[in-house]
N, C-alpha and C positions, 0 to 999 in steps of 0.2 A: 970402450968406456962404459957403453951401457950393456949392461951385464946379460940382460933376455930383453925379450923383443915382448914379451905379456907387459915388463915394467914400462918399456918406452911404450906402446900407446896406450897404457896408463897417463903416462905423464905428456903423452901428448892429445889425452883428451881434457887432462887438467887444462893444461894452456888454453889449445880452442874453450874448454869453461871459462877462464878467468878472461878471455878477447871476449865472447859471446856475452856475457854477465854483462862486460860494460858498453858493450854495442845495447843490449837492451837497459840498460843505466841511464845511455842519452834516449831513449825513448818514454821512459816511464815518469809521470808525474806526481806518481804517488808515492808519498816520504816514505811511509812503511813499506814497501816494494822496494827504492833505494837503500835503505838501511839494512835489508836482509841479502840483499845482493853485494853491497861493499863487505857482510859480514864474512860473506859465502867468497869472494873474491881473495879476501886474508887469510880463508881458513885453507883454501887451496894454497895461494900466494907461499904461504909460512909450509906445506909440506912439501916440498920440491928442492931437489939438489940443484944447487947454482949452476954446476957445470952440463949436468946432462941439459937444464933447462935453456944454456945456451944453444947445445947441439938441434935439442927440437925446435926451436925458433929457428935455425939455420937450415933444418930439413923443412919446415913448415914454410917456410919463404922459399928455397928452390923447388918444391912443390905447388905452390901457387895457391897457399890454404892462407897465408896471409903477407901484407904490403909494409916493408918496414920505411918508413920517411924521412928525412933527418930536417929538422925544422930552418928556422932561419939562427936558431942560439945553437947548431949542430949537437941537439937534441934529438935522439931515434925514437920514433914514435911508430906500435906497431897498430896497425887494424888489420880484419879479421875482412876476406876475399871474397866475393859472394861462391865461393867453389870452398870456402873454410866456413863459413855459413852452414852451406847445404853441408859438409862433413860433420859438424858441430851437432845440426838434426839427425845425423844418424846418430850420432852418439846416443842422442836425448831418446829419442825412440828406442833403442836399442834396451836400453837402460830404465826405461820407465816400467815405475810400480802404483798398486795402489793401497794405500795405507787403509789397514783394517778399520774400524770406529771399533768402540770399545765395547757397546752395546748396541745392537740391532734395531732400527727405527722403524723395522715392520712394513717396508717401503722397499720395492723391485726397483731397480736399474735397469730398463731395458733398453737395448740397442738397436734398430729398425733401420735396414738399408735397403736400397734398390739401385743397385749401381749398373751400368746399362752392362753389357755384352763387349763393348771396343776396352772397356775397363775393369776387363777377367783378374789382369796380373794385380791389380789394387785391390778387388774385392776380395781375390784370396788370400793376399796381404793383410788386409782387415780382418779377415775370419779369424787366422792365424795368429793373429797381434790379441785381440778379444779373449781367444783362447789361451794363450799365453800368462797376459793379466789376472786369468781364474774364471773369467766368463762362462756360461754353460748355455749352450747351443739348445734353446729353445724349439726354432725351426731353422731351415738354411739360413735363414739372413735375419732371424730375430736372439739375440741372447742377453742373457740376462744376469745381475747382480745384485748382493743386498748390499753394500756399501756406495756410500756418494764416490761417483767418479766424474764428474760432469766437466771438470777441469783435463783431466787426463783424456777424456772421450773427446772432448774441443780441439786438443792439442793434435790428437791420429788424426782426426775430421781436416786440419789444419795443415797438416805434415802432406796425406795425401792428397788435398785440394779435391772435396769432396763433398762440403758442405752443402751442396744442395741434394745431395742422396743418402743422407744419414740424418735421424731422429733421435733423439736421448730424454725418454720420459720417467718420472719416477708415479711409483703406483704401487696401492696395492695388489696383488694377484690370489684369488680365490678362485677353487683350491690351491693352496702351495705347499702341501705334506714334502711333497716328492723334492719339492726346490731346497724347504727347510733343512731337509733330512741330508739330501746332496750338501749343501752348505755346514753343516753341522752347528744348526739354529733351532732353539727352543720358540 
């Protein structure tokens, strides 16, 4: 029924998006937050084949990525497993960019970590994730960026539970010929 296996988890990252969307729905109290998340939920919702959509909810629940319920009116009600959670974050990480600005505010992004020794596989997870994003490797554990990321840099600090050995400061940097020129910034 599904055709290649690139489309199904496609569509079954849509899913885990559209469970994950409203598992954080019931957490957020800000309107503008809910409004862009029910927007984001339809816009996925509306691109999805009925029928594969059933099969992935049916592999997603014998895989243990989500709990379907039938209520007291034998209404199915699905949520998202803390094992569809944690699948959900790789997707996001997996996936995460960071949007240019349009004009340069003359302001470094820098990244500053100190992650001990028993936490090698994360830091060179981190390295790797920085470098990915467009980062440029300053010194081993400092890099740096001209666009705001401070959301996206929360998000990895967050994914790998880390926050207390990662810094995210913005600044000027004199000299920065070599940074500007790397970046291709007047």
């Amino acid at each position: 029924l599904i055709t290649n296996m690139k489309n199904y988890g496609t569509l079954m990252a849509k899913a885990l998006g559209i469970l994950a969307n409203g598992f954080v729905l019931n957490l957020s109290r800000d309107r503008k937050q809910r409004f862009k998340l029910h927007r984001e939920c339809d816009r996925l919702w509306y691109t999805m084949d009925r029928k594969q959509l059933y099969h992935v909810l049916r592999s997603l629940k014998l895989s243990g990525l989500v709990k379907i319920i039938k209520d007291s009116q034998n209404v199915e009600k699905i949520y998202l497993s803390e094992k569809g959670r944690n699948k959900w974050l790789q997707y996001q990480i997996r996936d995460l960019k960071i949007k240019k600005a349009k004009t340069w505010d003359k302001k470094w992004r820098i990244v500053l970590f100190d992650i001990p020794e028993p936490k090698r596989k994360i830091r060179d997870a981190l390295r790797e994730k920085l470098k990915n994003l467009g980062f440029l490797e300053f010194q081993k554990s400092v890099f740096i960026y001209p666009y705001p990321s401070r959301d996206e840099i929360n998000f990895i600090i967050n994914y790998f539970n880390i926050e207390d050995n990662v810094y995210y400061l913005e600044a000027p940097i004199l000299p920065d010929h070599k940074f500007r020129k790397h970046f291709n910034l007047k």
